[in-house]
PyMOL Python script that loads the backbone (N, CA, C, O; Angstrom):
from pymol import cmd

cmd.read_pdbstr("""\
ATOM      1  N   UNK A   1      55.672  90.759  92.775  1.00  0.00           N
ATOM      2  CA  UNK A   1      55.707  90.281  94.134  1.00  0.00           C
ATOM      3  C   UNK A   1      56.522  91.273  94.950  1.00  0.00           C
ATOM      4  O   UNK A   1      57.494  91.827  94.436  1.00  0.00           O
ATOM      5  N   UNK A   2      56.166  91.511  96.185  1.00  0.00           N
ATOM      6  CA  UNK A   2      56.657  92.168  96.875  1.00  0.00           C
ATOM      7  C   UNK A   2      56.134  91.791  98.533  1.00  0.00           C
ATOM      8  O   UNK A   2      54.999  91.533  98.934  1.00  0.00           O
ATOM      9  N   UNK A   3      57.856  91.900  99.538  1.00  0.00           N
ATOM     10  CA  UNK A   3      57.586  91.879 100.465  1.00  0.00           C
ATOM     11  C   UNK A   3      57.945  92.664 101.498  1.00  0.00           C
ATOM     12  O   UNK A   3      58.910  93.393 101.268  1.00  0.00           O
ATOM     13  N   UNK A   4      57.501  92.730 102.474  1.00  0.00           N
ATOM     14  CA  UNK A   4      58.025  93.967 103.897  1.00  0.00           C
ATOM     15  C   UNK A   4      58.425  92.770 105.050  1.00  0.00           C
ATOM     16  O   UNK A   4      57.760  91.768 105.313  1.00  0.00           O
ATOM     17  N   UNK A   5      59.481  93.115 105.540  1.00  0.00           N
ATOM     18  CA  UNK A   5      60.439  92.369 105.915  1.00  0.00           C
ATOM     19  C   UNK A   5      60.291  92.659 107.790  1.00  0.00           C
ATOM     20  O   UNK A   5      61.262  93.406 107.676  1.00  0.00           O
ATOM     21  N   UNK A   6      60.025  92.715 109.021  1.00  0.00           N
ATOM     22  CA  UNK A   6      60.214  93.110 109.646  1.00  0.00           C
ATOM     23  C   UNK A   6      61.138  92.393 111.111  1.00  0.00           C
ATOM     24  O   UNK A   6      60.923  91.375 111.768  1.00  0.00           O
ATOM     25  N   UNK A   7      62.267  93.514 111.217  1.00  0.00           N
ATOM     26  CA  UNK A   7      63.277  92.412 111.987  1.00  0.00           C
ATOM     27  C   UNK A   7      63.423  92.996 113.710  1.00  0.00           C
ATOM     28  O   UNK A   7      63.024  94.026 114.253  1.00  0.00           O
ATOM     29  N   UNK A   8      64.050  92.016 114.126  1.00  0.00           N
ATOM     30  CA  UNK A   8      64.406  92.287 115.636  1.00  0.00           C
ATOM     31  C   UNK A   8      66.117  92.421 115.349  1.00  0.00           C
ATOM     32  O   UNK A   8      66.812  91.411 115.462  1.00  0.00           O
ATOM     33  N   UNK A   9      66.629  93.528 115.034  1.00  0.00           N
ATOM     34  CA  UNK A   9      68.274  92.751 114.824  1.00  0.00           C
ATOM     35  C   UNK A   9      67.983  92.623 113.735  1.00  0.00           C
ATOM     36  O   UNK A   9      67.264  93.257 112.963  1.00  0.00           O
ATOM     37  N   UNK A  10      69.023  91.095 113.613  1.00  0.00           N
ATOM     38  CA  UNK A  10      69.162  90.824 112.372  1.00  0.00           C
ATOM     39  C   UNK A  10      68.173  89.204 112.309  1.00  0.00           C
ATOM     40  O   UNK A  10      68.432  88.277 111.542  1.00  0.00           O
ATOM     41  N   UNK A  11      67.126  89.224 113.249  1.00  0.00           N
ATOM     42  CA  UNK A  11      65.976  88.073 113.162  1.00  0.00           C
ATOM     43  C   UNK A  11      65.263  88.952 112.359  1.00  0.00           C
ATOM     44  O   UNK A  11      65.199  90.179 112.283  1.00  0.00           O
ATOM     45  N   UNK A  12      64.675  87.903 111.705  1.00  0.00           N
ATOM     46  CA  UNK A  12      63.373  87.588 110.974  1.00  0.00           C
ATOM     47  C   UNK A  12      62.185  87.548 112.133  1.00  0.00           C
ATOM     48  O   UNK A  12      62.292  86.528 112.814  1.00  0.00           O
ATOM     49  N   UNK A  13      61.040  88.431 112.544  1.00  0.00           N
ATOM     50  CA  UNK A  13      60.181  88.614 113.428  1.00  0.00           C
ATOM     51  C   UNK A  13      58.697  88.083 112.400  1.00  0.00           C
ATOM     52  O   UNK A  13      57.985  87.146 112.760  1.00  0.00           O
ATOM     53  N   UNK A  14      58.396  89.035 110.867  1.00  0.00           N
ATOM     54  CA  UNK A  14      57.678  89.213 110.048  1.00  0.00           C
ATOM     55  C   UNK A  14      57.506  89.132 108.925  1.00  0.00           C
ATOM     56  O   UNK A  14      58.084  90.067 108.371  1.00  0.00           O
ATOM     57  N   UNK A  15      57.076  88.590 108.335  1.00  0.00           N
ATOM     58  CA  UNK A  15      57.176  88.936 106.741  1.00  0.00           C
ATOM     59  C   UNK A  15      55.594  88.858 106.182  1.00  0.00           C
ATOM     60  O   UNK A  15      54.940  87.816 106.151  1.00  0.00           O
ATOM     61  N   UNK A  16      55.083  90.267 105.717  1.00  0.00           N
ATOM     62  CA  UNK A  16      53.853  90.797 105.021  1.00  0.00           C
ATOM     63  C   UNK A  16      54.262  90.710 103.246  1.00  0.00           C
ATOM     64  O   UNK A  16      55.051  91.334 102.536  1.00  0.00           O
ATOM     65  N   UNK A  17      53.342  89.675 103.019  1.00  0.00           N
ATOM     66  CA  UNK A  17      53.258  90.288 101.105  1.00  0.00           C
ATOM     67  C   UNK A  17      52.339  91.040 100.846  1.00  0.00           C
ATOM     68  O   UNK A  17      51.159  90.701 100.756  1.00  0.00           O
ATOM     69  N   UNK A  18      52.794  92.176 100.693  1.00  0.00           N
ATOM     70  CA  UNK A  18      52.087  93.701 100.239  1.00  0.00           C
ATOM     71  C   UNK A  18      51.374  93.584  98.781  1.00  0.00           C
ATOM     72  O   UNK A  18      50.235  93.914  98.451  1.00  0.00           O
ATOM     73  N   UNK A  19      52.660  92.875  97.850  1.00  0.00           N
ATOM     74  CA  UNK A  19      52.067  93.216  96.679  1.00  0.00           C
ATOM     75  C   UNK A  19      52.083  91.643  95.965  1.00  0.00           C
ATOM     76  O   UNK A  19      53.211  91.154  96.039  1.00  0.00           O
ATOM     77  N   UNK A  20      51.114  90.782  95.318  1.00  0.00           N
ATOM     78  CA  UNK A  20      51.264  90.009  94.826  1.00  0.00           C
ATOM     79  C   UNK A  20      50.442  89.161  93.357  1.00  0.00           C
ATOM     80  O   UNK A  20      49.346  88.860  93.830  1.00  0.00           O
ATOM     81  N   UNK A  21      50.455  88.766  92.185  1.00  0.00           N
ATOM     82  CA  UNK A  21      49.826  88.220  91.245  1.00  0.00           C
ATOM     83  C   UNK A  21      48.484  88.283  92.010  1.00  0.00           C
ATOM     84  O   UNK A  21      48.600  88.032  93.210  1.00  0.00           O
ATOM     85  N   UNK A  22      46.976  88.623  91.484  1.00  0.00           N
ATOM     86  CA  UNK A  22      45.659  88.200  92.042  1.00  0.00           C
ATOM     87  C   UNK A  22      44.687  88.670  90.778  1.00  0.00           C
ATOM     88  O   UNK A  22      43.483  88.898  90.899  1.00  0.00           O
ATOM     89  N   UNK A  23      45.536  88.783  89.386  1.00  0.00           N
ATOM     90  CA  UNK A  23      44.615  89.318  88.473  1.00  0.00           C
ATOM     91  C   UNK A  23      43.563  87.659  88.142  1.00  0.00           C
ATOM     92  O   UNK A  23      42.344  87.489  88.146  1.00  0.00           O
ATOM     93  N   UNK A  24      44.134  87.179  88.017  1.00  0.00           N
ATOM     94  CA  UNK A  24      43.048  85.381  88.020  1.00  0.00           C
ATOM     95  C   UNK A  24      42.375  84.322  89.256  1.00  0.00           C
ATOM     96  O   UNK A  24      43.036  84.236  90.291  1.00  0.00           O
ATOM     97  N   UNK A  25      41.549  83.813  89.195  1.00  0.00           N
ATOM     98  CA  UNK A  25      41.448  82.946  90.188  1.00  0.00           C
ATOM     99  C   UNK A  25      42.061  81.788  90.462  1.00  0.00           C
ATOM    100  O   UNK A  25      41.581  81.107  91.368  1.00  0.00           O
ATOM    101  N   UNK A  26      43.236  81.313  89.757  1.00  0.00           N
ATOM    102  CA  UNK A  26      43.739  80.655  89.467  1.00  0.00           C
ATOM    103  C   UNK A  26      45.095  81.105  90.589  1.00  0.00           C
ATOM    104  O   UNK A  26      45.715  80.353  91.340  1.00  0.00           O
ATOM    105  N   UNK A  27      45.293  82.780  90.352  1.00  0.00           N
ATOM    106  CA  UNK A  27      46.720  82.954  91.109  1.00  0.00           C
ATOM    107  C   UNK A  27      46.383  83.050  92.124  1.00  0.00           C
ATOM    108  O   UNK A  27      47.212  82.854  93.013  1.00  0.00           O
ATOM    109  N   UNK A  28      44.541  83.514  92.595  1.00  0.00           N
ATOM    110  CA  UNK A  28      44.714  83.837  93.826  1.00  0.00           C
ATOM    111  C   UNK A  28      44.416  82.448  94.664  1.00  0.00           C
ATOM    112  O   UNK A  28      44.255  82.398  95.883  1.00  0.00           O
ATOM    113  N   UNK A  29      44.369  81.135  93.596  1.00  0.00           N
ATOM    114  CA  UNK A  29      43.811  79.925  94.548  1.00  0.00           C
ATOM    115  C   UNK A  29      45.531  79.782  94.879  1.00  0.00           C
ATOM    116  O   UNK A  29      46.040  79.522  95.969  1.00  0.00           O
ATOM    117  N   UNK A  30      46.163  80.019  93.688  1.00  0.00           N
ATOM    118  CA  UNK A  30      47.903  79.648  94.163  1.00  0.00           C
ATOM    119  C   UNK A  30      48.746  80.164  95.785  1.00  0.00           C
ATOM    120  O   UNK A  30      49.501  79.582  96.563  1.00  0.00           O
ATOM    121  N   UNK A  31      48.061  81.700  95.732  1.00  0.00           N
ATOM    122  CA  UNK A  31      48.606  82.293  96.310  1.00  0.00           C
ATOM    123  C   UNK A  31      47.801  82.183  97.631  1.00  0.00           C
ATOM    124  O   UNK A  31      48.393  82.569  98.639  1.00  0.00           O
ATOM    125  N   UNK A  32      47.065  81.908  97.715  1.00  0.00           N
ATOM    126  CA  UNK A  32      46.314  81.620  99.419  1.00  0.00           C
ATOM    127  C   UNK A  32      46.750  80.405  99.868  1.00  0.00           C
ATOM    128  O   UNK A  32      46.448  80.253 101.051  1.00  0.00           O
ATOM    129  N   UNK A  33      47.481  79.258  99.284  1.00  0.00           N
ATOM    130  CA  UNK A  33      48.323  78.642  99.923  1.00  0.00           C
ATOM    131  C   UNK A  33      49.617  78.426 100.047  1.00  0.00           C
ATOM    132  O   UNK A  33      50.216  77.810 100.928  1.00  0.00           O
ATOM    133  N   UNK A  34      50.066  79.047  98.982  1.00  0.00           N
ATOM    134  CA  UNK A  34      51.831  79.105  98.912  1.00  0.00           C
ATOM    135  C   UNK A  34      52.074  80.357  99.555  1.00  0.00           C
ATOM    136  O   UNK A  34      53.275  80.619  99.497  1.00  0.00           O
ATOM    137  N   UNK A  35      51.431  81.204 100.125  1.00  0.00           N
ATOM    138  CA  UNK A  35      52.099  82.506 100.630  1.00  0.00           C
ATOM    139  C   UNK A  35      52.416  82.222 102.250  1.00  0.00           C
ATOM    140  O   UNK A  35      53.321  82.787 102.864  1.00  0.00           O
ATOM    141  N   UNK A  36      51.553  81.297 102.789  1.00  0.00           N
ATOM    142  CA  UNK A  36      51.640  80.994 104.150  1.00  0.00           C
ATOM    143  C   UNK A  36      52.793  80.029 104.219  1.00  0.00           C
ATOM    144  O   UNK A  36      53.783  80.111 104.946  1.00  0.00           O
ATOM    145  N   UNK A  37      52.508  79.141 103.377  1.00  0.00           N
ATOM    146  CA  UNK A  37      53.931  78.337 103.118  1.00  0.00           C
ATOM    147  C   UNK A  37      55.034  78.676 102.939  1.00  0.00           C
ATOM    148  O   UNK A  37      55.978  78.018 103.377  1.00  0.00           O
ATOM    149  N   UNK A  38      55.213  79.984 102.129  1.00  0.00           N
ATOM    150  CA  UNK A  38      56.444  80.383 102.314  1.00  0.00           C
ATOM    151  C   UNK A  38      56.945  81.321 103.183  1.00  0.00           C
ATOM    152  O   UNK A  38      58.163  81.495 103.198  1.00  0.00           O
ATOM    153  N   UNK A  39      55.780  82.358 104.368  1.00  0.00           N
ATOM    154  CA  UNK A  39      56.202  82.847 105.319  1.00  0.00           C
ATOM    155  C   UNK A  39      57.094  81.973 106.392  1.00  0.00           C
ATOM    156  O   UNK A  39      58.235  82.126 106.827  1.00  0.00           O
ATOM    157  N   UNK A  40      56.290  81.201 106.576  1.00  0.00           N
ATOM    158  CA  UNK A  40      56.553  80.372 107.465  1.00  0.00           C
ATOM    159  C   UNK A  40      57.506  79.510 107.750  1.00  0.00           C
ATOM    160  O   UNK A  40      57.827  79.006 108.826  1.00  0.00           O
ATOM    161  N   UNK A  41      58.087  79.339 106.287  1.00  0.00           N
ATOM    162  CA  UNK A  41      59.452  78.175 105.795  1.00  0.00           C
ATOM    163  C   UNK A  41      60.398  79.373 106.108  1.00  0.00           C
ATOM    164  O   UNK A  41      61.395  79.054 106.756  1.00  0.00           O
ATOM    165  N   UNK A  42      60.272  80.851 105.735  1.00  0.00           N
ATOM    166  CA  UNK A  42      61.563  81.650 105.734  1.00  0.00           C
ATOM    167  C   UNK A  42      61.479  82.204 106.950  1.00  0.00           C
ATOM    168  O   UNK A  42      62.588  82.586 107.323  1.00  0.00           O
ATOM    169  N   UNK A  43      60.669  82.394 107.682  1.00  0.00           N
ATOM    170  CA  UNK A  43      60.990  82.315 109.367  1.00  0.00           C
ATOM    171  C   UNK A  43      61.644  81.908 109.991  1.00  0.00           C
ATOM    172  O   UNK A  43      62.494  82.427 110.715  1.00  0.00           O
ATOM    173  N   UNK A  44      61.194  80.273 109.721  1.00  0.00           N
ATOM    174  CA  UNK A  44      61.758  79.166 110.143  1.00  0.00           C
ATOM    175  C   UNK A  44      63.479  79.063 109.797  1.00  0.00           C
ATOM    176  O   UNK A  44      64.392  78.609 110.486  1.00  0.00           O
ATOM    177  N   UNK A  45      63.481  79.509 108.823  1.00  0.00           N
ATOM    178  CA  UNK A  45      65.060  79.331 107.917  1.00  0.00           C
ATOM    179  C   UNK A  45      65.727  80.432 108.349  1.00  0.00           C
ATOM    180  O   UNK A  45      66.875  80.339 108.785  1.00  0.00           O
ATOM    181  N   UNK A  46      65.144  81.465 108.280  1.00  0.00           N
ATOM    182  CA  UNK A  46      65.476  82.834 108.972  1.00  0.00           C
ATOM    183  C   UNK A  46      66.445  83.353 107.373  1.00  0.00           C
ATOM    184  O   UNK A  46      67.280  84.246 107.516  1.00  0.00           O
ATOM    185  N   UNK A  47      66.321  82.966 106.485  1.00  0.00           N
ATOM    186  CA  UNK A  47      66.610  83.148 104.957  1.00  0.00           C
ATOM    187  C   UNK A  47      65.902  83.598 104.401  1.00  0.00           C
ATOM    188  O   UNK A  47      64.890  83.967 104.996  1.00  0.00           O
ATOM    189  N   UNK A  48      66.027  83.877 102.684  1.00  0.00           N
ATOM    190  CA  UNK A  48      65.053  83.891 101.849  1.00  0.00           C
ATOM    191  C   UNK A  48      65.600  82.408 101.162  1.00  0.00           C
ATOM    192  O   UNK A  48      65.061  82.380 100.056  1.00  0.00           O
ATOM    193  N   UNK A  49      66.216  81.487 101.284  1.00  0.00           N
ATOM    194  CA  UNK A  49      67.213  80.270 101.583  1.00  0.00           C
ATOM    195  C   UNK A  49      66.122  79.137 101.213  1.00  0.00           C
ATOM    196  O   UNK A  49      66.567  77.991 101.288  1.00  0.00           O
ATOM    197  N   UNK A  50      64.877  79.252 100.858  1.00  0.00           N
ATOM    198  CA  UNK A  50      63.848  78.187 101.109  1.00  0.00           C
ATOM    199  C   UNK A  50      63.723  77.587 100.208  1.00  0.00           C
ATOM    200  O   UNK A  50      64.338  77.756  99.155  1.00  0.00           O
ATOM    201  N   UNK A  51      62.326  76.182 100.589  1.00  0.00           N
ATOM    202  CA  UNK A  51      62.103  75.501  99.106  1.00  0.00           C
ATOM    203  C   UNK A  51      61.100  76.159  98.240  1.00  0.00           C
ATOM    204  O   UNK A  51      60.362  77.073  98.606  1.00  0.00           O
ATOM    205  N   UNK A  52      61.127  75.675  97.178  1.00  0.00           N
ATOM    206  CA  UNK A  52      59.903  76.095  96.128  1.00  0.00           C
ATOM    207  C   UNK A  52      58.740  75.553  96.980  1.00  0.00           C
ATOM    208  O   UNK A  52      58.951  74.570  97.691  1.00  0.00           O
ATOM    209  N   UNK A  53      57.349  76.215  96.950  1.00  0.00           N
ATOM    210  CA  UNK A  53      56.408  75.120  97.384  1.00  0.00           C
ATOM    211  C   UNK A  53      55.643  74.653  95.773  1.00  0.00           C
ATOM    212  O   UNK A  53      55.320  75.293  94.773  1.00  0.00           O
ATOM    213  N   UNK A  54      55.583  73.299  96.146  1.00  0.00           N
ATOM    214  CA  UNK A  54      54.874  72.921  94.846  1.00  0.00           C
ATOM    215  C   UNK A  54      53.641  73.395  93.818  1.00  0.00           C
ATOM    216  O   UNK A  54      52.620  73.907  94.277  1.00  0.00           O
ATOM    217  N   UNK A  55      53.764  73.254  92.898  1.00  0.00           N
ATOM    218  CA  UNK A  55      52.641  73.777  92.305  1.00  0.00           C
ATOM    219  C   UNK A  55      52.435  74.956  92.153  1.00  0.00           C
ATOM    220  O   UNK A  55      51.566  75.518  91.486  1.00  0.00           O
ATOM    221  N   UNK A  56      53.782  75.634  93.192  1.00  0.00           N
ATOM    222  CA  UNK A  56      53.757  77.473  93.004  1.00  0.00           C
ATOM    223  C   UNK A  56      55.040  77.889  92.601  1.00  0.00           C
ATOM    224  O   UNK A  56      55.691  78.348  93.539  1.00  0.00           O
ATOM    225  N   UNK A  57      55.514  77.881  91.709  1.00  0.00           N
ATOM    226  CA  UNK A  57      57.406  78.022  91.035  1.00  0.00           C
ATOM    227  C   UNK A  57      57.632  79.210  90.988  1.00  0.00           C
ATOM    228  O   UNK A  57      58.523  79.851  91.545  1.00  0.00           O
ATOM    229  N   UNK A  58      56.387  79.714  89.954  1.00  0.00           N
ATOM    230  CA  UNK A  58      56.341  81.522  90.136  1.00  0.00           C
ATOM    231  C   UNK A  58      56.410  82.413  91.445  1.00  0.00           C
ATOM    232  O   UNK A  58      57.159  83.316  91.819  1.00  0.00           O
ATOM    233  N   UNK A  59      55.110  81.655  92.075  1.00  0.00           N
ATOM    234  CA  UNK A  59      55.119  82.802  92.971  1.00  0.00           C
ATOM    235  C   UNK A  59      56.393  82.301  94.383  1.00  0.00           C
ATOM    236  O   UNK A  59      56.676  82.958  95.385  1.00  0.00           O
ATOM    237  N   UNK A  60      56.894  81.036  93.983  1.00  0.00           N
ATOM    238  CA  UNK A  60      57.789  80.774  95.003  1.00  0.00           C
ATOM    239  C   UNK A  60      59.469  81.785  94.744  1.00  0.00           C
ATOM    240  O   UNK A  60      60.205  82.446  95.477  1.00  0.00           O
ATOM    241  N   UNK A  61      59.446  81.353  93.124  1.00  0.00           N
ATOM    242  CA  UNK A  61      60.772  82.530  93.071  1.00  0.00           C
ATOM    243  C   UNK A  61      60.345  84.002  92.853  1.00  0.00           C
ATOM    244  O   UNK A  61      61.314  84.571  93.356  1.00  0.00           O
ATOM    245  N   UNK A  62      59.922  84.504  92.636  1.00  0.00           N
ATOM    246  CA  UNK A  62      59.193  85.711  93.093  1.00  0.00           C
ATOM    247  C   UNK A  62      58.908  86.001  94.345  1.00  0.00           C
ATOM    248  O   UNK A  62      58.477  87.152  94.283  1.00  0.00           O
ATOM    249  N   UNK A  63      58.886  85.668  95.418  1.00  0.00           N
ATOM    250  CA  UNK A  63      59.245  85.531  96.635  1.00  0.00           C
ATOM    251  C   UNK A  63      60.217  85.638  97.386  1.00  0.00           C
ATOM    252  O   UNK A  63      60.570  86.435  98.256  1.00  0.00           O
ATOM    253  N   UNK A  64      60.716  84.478  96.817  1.00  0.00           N
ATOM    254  CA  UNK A  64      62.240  84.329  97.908  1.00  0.00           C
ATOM    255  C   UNK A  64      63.441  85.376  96.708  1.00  0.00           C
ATOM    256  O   UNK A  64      64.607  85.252  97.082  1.00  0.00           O
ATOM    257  N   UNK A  65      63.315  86.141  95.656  1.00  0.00           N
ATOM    258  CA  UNK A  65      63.640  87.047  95.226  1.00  0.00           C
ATOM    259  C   UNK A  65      63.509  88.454  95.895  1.00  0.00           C
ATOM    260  O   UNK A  65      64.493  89.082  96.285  1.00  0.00           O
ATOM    261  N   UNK A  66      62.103  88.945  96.010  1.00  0.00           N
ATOM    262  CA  UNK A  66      61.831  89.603  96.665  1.00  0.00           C
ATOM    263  C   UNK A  66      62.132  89.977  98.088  1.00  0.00           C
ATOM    264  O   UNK A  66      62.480  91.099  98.456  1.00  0.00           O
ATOM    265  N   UNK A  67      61.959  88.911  98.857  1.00  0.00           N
ATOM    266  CA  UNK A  67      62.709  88.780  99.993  1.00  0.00           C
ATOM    267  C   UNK A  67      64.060  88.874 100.320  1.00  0.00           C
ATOM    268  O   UNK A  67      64.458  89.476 101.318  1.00  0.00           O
ATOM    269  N   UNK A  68      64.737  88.343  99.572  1.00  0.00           N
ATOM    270  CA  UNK A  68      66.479  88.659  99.449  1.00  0.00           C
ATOM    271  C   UNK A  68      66.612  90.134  99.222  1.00  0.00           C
ATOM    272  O   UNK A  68      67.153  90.787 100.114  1.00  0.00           O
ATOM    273  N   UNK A  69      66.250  90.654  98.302  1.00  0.00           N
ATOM    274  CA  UNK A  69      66.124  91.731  98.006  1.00  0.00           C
ATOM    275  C   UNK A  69      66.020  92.911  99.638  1.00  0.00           C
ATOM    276  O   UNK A  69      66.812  93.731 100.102  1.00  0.00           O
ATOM    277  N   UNK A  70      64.841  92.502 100.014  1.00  0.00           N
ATOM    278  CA  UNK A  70      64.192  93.619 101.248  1.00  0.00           C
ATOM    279  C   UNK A  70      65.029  92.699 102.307  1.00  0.00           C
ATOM    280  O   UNK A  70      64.794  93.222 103.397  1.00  0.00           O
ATOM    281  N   UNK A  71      65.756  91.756 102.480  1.00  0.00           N
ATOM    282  CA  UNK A  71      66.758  91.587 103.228  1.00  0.00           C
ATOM    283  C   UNK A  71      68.623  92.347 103.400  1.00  0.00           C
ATOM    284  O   UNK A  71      69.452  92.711 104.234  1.00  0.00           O
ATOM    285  N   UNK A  72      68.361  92.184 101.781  1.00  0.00           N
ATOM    286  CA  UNK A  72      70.014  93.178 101.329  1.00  0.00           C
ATOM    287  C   UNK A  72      69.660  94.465 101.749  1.00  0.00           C
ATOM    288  O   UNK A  72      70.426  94.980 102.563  1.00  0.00           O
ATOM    289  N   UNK A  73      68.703  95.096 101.396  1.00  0.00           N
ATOM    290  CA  UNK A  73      68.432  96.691 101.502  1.00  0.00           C
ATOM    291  C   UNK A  73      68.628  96.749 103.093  1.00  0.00           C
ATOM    292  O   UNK A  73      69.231  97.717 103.557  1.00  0.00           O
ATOM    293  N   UNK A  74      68.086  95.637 104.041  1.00  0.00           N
ATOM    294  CA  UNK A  74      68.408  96.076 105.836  1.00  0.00           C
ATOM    295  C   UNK A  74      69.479  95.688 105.775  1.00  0.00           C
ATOM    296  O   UNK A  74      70.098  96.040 106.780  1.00  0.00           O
ATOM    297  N   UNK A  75      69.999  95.188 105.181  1.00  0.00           N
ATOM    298  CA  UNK A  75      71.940  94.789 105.786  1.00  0.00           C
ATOM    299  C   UNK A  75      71.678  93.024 106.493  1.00  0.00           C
ATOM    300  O   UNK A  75      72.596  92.260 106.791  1.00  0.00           O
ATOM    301  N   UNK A  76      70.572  92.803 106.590  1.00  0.00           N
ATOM    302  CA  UNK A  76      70.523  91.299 107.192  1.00  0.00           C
ATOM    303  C   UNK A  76      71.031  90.407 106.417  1.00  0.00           C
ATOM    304  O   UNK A  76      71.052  89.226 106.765  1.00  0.00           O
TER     305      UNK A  76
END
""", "prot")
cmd.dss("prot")
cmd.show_as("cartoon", "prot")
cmd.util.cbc("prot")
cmd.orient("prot")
């Protein structure tokens, strides 16, 4: 998992997942609804601070990992 982070400051404006699980149809049924779910929750939160969304554990901590991550590297 991987994400690109894009800020105003130290807001949260964007967040693109570049790179993510899609070798099954299974991850990519996971991931076409937990990825919007979790843009949108860490916007909102202006964190990587969020909930798991259900039914997606993996790709939820793999996420908000990732995100912390490309948040530490800007200093946000």
């Amino acid at each position: 998992m991987q994400v690109k982070v894009t800020l105003a400051g130290k807001k949260i404006t964007k967040i693109d997942v570049v790179r993510y699980p899609a070798e099954s149809g299974r991850d990519r049924s996971i991931n076409s609804y937990a990825l919007p779910v979790l843009n949108q929750e860490a916007i909102a939160a202006q964190s990587a601070a969020i909930d798991v969304v259900s039914g997606a554990t993996y790709t939820s901590d793999g996420y908000t990992r990732s995100l912390q991550s490309a948040l530490d590297k800007a200093g946000a």
